[in-house]
VOGU-3710 file (C-alpha; in Angstrom, 3 decimals, decimal comma):
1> xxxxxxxxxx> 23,171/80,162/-25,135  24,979/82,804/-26,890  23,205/86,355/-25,428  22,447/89,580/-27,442  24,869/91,983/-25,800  27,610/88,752/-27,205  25,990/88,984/-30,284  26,211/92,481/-30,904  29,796/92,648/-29,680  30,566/90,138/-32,271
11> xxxxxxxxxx> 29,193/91,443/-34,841  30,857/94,488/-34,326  34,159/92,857/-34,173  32,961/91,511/-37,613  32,352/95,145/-38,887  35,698/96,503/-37,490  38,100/93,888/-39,120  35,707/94,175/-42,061  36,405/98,015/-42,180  40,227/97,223/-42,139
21> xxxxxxxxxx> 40,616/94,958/-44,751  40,901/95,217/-48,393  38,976/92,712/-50,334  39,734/92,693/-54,018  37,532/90,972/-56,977  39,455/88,769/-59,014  38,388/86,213/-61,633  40,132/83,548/-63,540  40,145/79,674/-65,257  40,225/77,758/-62,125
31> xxxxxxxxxx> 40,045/78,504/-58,405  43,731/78,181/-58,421  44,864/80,381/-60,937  42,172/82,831/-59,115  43,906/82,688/-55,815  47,185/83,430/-56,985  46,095/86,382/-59,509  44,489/87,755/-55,371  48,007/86,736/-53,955  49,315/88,868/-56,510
41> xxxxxxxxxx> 47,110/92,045/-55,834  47,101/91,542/-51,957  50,748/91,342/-52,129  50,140/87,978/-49,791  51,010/84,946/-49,502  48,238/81,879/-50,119  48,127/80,984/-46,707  47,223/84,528/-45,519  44,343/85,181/-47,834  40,257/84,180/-46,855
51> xxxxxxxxxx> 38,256/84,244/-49,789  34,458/83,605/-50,948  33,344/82,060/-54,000  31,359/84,213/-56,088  30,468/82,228/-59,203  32,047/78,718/-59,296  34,013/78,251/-62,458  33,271/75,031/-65,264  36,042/73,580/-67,451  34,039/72,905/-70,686
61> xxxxxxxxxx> 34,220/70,645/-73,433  36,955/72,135/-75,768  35,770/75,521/-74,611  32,063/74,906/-74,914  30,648/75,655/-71,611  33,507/77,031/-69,936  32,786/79,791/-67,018  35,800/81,604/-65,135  36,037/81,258/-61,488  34,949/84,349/-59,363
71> xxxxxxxxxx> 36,210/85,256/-55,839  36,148/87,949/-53,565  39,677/87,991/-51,536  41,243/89,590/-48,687  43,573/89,557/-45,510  42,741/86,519/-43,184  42,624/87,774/-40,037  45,127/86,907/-37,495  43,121/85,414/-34,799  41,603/82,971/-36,762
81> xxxxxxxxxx> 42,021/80,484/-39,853  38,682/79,820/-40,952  38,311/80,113/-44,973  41,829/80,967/-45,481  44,181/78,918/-48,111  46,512/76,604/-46,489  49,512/75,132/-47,841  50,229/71,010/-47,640  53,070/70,280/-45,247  55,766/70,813/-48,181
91> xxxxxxxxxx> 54,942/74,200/-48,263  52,850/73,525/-51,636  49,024/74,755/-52,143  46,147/71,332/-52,401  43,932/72,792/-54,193  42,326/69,531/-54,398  41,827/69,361/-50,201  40,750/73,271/-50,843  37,805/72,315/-53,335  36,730/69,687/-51,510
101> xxxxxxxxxx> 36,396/71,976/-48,492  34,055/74,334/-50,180  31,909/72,537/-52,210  28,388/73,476/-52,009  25,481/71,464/-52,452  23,577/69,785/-55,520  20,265/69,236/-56,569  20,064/66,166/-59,511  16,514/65,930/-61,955  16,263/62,407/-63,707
111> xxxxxxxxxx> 13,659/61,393/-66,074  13,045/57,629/-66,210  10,289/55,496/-67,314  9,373/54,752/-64,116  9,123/58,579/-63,240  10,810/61,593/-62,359  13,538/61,227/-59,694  14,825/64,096/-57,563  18,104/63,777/-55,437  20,134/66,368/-53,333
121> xxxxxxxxxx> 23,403/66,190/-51,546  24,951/67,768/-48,719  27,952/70,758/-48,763  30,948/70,351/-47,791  32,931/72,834/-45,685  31,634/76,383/-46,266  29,892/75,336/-49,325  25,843/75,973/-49,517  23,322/74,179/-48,999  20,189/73,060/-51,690
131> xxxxxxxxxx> 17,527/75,224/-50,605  14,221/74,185/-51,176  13,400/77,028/-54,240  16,841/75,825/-56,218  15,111/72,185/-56,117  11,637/73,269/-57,173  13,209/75,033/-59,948  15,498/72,051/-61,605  11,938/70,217/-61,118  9,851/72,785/-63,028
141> xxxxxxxxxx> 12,692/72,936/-65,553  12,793/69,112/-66,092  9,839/67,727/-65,209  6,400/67,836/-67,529  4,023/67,505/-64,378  2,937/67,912/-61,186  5,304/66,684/-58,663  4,859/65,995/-54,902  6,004/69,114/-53,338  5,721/67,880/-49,679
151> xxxxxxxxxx> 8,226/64,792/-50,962  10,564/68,023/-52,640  10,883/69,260/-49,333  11,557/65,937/-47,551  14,355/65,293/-50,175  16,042/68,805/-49,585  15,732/68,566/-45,825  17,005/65,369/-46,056  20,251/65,776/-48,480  21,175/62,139/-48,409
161> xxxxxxxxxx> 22,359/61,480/-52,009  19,581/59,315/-52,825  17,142/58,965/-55,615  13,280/59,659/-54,868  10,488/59,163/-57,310  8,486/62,824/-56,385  7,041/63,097/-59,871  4,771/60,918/-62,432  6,247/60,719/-66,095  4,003/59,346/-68,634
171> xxxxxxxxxx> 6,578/57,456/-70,756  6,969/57,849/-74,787  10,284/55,831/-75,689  10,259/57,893/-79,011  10,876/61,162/-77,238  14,070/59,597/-75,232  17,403/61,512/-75,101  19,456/61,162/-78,505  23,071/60,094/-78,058  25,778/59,996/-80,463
181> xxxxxxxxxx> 29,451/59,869/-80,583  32,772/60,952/-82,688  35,627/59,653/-82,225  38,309/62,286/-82,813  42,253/62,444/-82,316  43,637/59,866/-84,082  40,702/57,218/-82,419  42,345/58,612/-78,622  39,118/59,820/-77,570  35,534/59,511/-78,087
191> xxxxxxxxxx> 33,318/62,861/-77,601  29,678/61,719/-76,132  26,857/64,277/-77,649  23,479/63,623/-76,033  20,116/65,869/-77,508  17,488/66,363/-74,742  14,328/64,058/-74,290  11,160/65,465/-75,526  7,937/65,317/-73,811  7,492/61,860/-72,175
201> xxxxxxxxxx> 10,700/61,030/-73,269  13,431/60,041/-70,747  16,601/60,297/-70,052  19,428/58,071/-70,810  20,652/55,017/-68,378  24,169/54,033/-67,671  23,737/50,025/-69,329  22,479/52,080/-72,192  24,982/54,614/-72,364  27,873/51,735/-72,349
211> xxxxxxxxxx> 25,672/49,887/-74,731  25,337/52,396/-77,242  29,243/53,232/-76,895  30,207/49,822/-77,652  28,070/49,025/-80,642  29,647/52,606/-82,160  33,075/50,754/-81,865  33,962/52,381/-78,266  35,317/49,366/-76,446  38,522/50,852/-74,647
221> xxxxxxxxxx> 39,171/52,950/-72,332  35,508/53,785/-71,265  35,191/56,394/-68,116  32,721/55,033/-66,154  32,735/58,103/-63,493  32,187/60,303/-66,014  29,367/58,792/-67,753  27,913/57,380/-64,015  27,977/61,866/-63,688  26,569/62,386/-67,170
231> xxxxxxxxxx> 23,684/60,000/-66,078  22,838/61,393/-62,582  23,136/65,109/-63,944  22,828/65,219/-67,854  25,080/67,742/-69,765  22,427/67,570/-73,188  24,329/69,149/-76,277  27,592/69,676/-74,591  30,350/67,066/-76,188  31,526/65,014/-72,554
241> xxxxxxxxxx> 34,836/62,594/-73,409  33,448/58,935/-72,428  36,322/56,881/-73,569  40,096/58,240/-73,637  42,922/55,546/-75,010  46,093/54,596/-73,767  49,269/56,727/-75,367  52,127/53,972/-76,067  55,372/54,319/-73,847  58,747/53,013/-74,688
251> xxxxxxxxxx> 60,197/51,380/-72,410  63,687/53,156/-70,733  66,990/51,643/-72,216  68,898/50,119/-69,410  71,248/53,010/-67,066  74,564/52,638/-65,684  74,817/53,693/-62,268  78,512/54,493/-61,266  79,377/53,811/-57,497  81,882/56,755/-57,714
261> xxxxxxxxxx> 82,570/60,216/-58,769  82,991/60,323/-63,029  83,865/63,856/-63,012  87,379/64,364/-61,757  86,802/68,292/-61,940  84,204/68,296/-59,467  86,233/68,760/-56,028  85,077/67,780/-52,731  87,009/70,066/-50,023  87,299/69,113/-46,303
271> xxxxxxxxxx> 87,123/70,933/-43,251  89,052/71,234/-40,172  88,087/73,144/-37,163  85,880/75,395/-39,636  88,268/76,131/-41,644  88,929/74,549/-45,286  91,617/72,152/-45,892  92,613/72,829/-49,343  95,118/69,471/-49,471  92,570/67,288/-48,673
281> xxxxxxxxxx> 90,703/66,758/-52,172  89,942/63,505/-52,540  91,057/63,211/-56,552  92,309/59,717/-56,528  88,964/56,979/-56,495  89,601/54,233/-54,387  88,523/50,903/-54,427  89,029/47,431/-52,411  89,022/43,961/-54,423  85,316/42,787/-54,383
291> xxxxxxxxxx> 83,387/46,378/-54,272  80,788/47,167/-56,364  81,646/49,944/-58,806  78,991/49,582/-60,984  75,118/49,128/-61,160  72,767/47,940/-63,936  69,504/49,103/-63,881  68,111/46,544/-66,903  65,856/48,054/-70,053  62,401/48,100/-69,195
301> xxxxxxxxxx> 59,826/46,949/-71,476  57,262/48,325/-73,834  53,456/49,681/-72,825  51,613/49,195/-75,994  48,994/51,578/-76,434  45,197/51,184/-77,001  42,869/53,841/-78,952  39,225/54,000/-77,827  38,375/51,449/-80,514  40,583/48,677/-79,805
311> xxxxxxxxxx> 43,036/48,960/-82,239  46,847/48,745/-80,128  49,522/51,063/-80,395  52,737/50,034/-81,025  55,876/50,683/-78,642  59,225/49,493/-78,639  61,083/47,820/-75,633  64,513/49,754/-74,179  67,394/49,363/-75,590  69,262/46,889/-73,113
321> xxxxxxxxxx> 73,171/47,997/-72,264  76,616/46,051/-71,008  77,873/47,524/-68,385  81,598/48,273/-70,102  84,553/46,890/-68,112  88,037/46,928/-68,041  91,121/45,699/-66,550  91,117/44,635/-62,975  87,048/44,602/-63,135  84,565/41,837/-63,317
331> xxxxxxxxxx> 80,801/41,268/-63,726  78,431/39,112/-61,769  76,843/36,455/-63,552  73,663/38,347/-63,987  75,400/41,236/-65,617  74,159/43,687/-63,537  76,820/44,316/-61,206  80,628/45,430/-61,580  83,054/44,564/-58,988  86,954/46,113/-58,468
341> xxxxxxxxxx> 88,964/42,692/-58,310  91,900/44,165/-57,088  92,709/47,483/-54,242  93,528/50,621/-56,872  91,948/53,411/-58,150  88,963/53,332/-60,612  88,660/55,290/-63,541  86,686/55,383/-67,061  89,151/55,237/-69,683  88,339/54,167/-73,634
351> xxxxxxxxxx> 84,729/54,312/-72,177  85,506/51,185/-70,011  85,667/51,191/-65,906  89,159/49,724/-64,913  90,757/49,658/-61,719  94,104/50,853/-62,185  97,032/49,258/-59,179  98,902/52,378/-60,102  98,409/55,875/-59,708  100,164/58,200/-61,540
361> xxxxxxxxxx> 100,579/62,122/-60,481  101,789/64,078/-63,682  104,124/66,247/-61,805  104,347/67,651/-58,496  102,213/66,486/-55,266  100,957/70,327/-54,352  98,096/72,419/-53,967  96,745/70,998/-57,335  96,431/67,571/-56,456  96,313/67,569/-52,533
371> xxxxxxxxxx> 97,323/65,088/-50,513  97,891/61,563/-52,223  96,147/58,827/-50,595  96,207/55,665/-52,842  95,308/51,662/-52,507  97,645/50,534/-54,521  101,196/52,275/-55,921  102,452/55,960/-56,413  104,068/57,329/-58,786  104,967/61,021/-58,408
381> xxxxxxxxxx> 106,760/61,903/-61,919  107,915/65,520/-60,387  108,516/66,377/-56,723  106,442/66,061/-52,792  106,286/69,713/-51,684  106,523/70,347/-48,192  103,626/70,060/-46,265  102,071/67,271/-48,484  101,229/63,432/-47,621  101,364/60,567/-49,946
391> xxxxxxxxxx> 100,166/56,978/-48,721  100,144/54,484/-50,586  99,259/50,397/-49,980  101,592/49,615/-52,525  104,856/51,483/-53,677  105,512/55,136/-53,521  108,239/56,116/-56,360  108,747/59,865/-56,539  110,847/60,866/-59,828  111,943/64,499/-57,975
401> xxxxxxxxxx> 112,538/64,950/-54,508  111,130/64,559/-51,130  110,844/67,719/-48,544  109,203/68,285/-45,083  106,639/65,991/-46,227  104,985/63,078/-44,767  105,904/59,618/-46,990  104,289/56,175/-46,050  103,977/52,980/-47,942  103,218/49,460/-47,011
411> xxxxxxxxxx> 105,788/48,395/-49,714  109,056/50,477/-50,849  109,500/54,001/-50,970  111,897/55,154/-53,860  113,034/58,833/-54,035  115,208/59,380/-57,525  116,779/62,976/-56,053  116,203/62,029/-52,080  114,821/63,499/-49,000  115,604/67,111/-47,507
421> xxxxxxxxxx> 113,040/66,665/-44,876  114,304/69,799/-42,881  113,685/68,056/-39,222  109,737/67,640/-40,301  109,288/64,794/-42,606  108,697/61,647/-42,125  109,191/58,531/-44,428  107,727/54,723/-43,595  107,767/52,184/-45,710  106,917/48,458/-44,986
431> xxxxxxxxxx> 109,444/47,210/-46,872  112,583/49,311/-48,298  113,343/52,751/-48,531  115,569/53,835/-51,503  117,313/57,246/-51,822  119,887/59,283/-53,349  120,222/61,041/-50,074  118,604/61,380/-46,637  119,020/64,561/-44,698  117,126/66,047/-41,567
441> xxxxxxxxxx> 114,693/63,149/-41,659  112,907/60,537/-40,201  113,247/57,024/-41,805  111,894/53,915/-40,945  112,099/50,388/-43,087  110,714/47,352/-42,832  113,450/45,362/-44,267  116,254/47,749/-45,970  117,502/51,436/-46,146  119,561/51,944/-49,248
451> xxxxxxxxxx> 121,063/55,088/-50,216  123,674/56,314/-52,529  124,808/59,609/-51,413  124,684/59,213/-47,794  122,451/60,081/-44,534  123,379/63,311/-42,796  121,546/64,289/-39,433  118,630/62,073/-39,746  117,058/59,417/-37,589  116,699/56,108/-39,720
461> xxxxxxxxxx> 115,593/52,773/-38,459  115,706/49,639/-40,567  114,758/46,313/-39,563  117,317/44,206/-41,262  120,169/46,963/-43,171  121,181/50,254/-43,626  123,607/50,468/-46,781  124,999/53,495/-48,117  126,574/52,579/-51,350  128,114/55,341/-54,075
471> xxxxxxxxxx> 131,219/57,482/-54,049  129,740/59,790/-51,330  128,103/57,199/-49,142  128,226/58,694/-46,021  126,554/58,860/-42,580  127,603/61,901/-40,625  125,387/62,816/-37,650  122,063/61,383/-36,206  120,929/58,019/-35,084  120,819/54,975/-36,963
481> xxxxxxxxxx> 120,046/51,270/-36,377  119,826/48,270/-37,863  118,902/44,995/-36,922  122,193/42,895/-38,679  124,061/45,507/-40,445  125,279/49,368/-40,983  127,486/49,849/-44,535  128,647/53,090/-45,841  131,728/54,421/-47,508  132,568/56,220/-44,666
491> xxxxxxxxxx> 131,099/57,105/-40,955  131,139/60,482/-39,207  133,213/63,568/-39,952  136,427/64,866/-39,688  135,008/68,110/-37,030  133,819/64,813/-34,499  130,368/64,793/-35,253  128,662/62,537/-32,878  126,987/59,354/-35,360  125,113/56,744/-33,180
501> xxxxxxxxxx> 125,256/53,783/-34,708  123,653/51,050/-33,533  122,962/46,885/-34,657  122,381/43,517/-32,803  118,358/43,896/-32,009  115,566/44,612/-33,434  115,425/48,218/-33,719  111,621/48,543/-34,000  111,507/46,985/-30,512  114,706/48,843/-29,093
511> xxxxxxxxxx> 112,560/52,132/-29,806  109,330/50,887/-27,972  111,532/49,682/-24,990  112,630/53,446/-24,734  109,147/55,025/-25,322  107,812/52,455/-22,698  110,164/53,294/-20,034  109,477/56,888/-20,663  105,809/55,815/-19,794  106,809/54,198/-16,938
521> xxxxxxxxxx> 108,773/57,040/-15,364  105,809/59,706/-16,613  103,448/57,045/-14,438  105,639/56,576/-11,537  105,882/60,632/-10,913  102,229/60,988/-11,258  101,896/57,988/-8,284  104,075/59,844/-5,968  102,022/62,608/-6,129  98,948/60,958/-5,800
531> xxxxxxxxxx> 100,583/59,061/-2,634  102,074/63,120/-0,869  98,064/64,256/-0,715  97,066/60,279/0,269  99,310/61,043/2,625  98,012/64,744/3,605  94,782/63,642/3,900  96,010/60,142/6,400  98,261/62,447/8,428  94,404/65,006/9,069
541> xxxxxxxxxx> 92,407/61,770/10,217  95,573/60,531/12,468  94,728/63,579/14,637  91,322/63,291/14,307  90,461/66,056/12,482  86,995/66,385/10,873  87,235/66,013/7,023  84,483/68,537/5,102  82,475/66,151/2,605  85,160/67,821/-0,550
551> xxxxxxxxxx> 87,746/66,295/1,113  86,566/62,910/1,503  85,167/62,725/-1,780  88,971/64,173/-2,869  90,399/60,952/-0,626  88,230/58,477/-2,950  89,548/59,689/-6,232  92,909/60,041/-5,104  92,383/56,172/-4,144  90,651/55,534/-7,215
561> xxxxxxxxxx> 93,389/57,475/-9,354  96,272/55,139/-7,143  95,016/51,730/-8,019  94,711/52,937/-11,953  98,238/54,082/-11,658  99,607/51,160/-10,125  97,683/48,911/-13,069  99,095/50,603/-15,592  102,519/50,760/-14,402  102,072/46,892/-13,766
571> xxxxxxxxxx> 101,183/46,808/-17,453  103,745/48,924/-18,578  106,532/46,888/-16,979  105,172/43,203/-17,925  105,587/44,571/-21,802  109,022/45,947/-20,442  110,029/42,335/-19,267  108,797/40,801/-22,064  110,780/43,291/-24,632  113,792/42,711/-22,876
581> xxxxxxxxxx> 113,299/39,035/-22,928  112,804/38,742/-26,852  116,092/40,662/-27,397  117,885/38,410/-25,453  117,145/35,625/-27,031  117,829/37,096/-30,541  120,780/35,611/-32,267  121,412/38,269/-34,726  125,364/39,122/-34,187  125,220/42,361/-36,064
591> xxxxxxxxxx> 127,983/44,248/-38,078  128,776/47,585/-38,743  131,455/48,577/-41,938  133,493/51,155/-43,497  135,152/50,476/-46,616  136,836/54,499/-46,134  137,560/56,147/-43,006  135,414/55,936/-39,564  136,535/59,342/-37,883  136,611/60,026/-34,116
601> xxxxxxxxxx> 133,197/60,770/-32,249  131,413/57,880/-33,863  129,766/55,692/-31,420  128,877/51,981/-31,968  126,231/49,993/-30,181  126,579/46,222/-30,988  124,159/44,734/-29,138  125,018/46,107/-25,167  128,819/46,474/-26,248  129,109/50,091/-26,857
611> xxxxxxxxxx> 132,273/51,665/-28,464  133,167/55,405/-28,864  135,676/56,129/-32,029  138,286/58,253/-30,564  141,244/57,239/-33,130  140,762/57,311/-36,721  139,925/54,296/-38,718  140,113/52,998/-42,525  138,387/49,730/-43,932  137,269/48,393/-40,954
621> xxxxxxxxxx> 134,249/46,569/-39,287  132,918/46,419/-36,149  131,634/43,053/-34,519  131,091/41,898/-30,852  132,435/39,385/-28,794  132,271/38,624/-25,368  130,238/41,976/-25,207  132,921/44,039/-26,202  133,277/45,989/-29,713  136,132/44,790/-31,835
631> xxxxxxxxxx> 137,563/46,009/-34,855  138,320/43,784/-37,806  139,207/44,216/-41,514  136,870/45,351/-43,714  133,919/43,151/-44,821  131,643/44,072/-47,607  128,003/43,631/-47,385  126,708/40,360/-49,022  123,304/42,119/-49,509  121,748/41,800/-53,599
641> xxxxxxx> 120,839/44,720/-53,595  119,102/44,145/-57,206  117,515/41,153/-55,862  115,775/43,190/-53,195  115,028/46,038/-55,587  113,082/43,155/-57,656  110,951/41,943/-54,888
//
């Protein structure tokens, strides 16, 4: 039990927040528009405002009846959050949940034949409750009689929504409630107008309410709520809509839903470490043979509409749609679906999705188009600025030239004006690569390097040829190898620039042997290491010396760390063997030609038979036999070239 010294206490609480807040009276159509017009003058937001109603609002029928909504607002207070507005979960008012929170009670008056029938129902939330008076006066109001006031006060106490006879009513059917109806907006609603029941007379039931509708040509669209309300709590010479029709809806022509960007101007940039990588922009659309690229969602069909009298509304179906394809694109045999049939890029062009095998860069690869990443072929109609990649799962044929940039190509790779890569490029293609010149580069082919105006400085690796072909075909400087043959005009310089040259093997395999026995030494230091502090450690328990709990745990991972050493460098030297065994049994011979002068400080690799050029040479070619380099008269390669260009 709550004592009087807590009592007073609280209620003084009550008077002090009361004394600090501002409470404004506001008024407007609905409770809604109310609370934000107090938002507004409070300089609040909803959820911190506590209001009380002060004259519930009504709608109306087309403005006949219509009350504004009356509040009194202020500051919720911060301890607590009863009565204040609260916002849904997405941060949006529900007015709805609101209303329903505060809805007071109701008293309902029906006249029947069978007598007069009082009902009350509860509140909800804050709302207030039916007191006895409010029901005594709806009685007096509606009733003709006497009525059972000890029943009245039963009802009220009661507030069970249900019906209770508390009053006789001596029936005269001629003084029952009047009804008519209009039927207004094009037959789209019907407008129920009900006069009052005289004395005797009764008011009207739902059956006959439905009744009367229907034999006045209302048939659709009936609202059964609203005249179940009408009935329970009559609204006499106020219009109430009964009976709204259906509007007609077209249905939506079919859509086509692209599976990839359609605007070429909206950019997509990538990041790197936070910070914006202005090559990476993602221009060219890419595709594999048997995506989707293309969605139909079909036309959907017609609602017909229906005024309140029957009578239906026409509407007309949506306007069904192909989805338009090109070359290289197919549909599915419901139509709905558009799949890439081959790896390119897809694009919309004469209003039509193809997917095109080759993509086509109107001038320079730069800052403007990014980095070129394509699955299918390239061509680049100016030049590949430094810095820049193109890949391509087709060709790559760049009309300019070639600089520090990164090249690579599952087919060839043709460069019109060649490849200045300035010790930073790198070119792979799975085929052939074909040049004017390579200088400062790194080449790699999967079948031939052809070039007309010689390689200078560069590292190239090709796994059948390297032929350098024109009246400056050269190779001064670098490293190159090739599986069965090396042909140029001429090879090295006259100042004895050192040329490797090497042929016999597979050169793709000679280069992994190298990297792997650089692994194997890298591994083989590490283990000696580990095995000096094995040791350490062995030598401190030897003389019995107490190792601290670091030490120990040191010994296991230094144990641990020796048998993952010794397993990889067991690895490492099985692939080793197994190298080494392959290009043994190889039985390419291998050939490499000068049809012009070989000058001193080349060196030749045939194979193991290694040769350094100390005297000058003209139209020769170097072979191997019995594992040592001889020199033989000149032999031209029996490469077709325009066969391989072809393929």
């Amino acid at each position: 039990m709550v004592g009087m010294d807590r009592l007073r206490e609280y209620m003084q609480e009550q008077y002090s927040e009361d004394q600090q807040r501002t409470f404004v009276n506001v008024s407007g159509d609905t409770l809604e528009d109310t609370l934000k017009t107090a938002a507004i003058e409070l300089s609040l937001p909803l959820k911190r405002i506590e209001y009380e109603i002060l004259e519930k609002g009504a709608k109306g029928v087309f403005g006949i009846g219509k009350k504004p909504f009356r509040i009194l607002a202020y500051r919720a207070a911060a301890e607590h959050a009863g009565g204040s507005v609260e916002t849904s979960g997405d941060g949006d008012f529900d007015f709805d949940e609101l209303a329903a929170k505060d809805r007071d009670g109701e008293v309902f008056v029906r006249r029947t034949p069978h007598g007069v029938l009082l009902k009350v129902t509860q509140p909800e939330g804050s709302g207030q409750r039916i007191s006895e008076r409010e029901a005594i006066e709806e009685l007096q109001r509606r009733a003709d009689g006497t009525y059972n006031a000890g029943l009245v006060a039963k009802v009220v106490k009661r507030a069970d929504g249900e019906f209770v006879r508390v009053a006789e009513l001596q029936h005269e059917p001629a003084n029952d409630a009047m009804l008519s109806v209009n039927i207004v907006e094009l037959e789209m609603k019907a407008l129920l107008v009900a006069s009052p029941p005289g004395p005797g007379g009764a008011d009207p039931e739902y059956d006959a309410v439905v009744g009367f509708l229907k034999a006045n040509d209302v048939v659709e669209g009936i609202k059964g709520d609203v005249i179940k309300r009408f009935v329970e709590k009559p609204q006499y010479n106020d219009p109430v809509i009964v009976a709204e029709g259906r509007k007609p809806h077209n249905g939506a022509s079919a859509r086509i839903i692209h599976e990839f960007q359609t605007d070429s101007s909206k950019i997509k940039l990538k990041e790197i470490d936070g910070r914006v990588d202005f090559k990476e922009l993602d221009i060219v659309q890419n595709v594999v043979a048997g995506q989707v690229i293309a969605r139909k969602i079909p036309a959907e069909p017609a609602e017909p509409g229906l005024t309140v009298t029957g009578r239906v509304l026409p509407a007309e179906d949506g306007k069904d749609e192909s989805i338009p394809i090109g070359k290289n694109v197919k549909l599915s045999d419901d139509g709905r679906t558009a799949v890439a049939e081959i790896n390119g890029q897809v694009v919309i062009t004469g209003g039509k999705i193809n997917v095109e095998p080759v993509y086509v860069v109107n001038g320079n690869v730069s800052l403007k188009t990014g980095n070129i990443l394509f699955l299918g072929t390239v061509v680049v109609k100016g030049h590949v600025e430094d810095g820049f990649d193109v890949k391509a799962s087709g060709n790559i044929e760049v009309m300019g030239g070639v600089g520090k940039s990164n090249l690579d190509a599952e087919g060839d790779i043709i460069v019109h004006q060649g490849v200045g890569a300035k010790n930073e490029g790198r070119v792979r293609a799975g085929r052939n690569v074909w040049s004017k010149f390579i200088e400062n580069a790194d080449v790699t082919a999967g079948d031939l390097v052809v070039v007309s105006d010689g390689i200078m400085n560069s590292h190239v690796i090709a796994q059948r040829k390297v032929i350098c072909k024109g009246k400056r075909a050269s190779i001064v400087g670098g490293h190159v190898r090739a599986a069965e043959e090396i042909n140029a005009k001429s090879l090295g310089a006259v100042a004895g620039t050192e040329t490797v040259l090497e042929v016999g093997y597979d050169p793709t395999n000679k280069e992994r042997l190298a990297a792997l026995e650089q692994e194997r030494n890298e591994y083989q230091k590490k283990l000696e290491e580990v095995a000096r502090n094995l040791a350490t450690l062995e030598n401190m328990r030897r003389q019995k010396k107490k190792l601290t709990k670091e030490k120990v745990e040191n010994y296991k991972r230094l144990m641990k760390g020796k048998e993952q050493l010794t397993a990889e460098i067991r690895r490492v030297a099985k692939e080793i063997e197994e190298i080494h065994n392959y290009l043994g049994e190889l039985s390419i011979s291998g050939r490499i030609s000068a049809s012009g002068t070989v000058f001193p400080g080349v060196r030749v690799h045939i194979k193991d038979a290694p040769l350094t050029v100390k005297n000058e040479f003209t139209a020769v070619s170097f072979i191997a036999e019995d594992d040592v380099v001889k020199v033989t008269k000149y032999q031209e390669s029996d490469e077709d070239l325009a066969s391989a260009r072809k393929r």
